[in-house]
N, C-alpha and C positions, 0 to 999 in steps of 0.2 A: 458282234455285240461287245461293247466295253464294259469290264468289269465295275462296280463299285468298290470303290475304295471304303475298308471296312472301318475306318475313322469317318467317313463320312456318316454310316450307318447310326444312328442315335437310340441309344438300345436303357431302354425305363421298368427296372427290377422293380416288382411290388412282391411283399414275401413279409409274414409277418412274424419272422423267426430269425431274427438276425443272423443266424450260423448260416442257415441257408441264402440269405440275402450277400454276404461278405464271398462264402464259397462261389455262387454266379458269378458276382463281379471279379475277383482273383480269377475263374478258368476264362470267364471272359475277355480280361483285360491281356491274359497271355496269349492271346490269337488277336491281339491289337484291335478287337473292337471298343467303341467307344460308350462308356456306360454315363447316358448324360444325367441321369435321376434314380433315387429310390424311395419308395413309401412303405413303410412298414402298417401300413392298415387303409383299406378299404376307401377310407375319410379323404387319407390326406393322399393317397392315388387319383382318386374324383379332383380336390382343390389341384392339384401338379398337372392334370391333363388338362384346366382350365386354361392354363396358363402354355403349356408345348404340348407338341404332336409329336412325340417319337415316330421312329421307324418301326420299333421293334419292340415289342412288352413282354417279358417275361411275365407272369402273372400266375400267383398260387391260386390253385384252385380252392381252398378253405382259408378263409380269415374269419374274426372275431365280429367284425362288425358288418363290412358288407362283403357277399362273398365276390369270386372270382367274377362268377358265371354274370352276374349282374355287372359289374365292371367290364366286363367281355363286350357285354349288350352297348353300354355307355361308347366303347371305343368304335365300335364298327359302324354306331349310329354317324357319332362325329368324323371319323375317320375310316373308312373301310378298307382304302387301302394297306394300312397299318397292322405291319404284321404281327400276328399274338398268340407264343407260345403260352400255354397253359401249364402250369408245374404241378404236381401233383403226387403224393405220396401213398394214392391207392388206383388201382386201374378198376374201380367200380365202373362195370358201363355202361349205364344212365347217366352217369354224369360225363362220358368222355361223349356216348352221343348229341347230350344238351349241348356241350361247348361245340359240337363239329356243327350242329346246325344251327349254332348263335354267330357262325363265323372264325371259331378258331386254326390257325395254319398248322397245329400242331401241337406236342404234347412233352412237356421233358418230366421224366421220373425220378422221384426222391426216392433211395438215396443218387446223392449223383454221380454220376461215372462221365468225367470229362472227357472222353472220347465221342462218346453219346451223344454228348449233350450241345458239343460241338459241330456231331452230326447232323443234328436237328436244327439247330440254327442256318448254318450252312443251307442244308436241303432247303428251308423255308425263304431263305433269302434269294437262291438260286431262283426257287418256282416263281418269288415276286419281285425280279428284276426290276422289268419296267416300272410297276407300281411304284415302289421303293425309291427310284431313282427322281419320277415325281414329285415325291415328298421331299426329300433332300432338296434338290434344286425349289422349292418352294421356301423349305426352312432358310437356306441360305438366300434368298431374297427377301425374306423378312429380317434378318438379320442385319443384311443389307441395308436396309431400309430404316431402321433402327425401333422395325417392330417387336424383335427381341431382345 
């Protein structure tokens, strides 16, 4: 099986806490993936996925306006393939159960510990190979095509 080239990968921070939105993209960007977008609320994460389909969403679980877990809902509708770590600064578990059973591939803990967190990405990218690779080769013929 051929790896994914992790530039290929299009990976769409929402976090509605700039520190932590900046730190994702910084540990991310140093393992060369590709951070195509970020939303810092609820709103403008819903408008942004109107428009692309990431690979990959990081996604806080608490925002001001609309939460994670609904936006969770939104992605898997439109996209299920779409892999969607959930971030989160408490390990309450009702809310990790709600995200496992709205679809989530996974979970990264605030504060963040870049080895972790790279783990987790990694593992989730790993388990959704194929999916993944679908989307990608999808994205770049829309682009192709000069639908993006």
């Amino acid at each position: 099986m051929d790896m994914l080239d992790r530039q290929d990968i299009g990976i769409f921070i929402v976090d509605d806490n700039d520190i932590s939105r900046s730190m994702l993209r910084h540990i991310l960007h140093s393992e060369a993936f590709n951070v195509i977008g970020e939303a810092s609320s609820g709103v403008a994460a819903l408008d942004w996925l109107e428009k692309t389909i990431p690979e990959v969403v990081c996604l806080d679980v608490m925002m001001p306006d609309i939460g994670g877990l609904e936006i969770l809902e939104h992605i898997k509708k439109i996209s299920p393939d779409t892999v969607v770590l959930m971030v989160t600064g408490s390990n309450n578990k009702e809310t990790v159960v709600k995200a496992i059973k709205a679809g989530a591939n996974g979970f990264i803990v605030k504060p963040f510990n870049p080895a972790t967190l790279l783990q987790s990405v990694h593992y989730s990218v790993g388990k959704s190979h194929k999916q993944l690779k679908t989307l990608i080769d999808r994205r770049k013929a829309w682009r192709n095509s000069g639908l993006l």
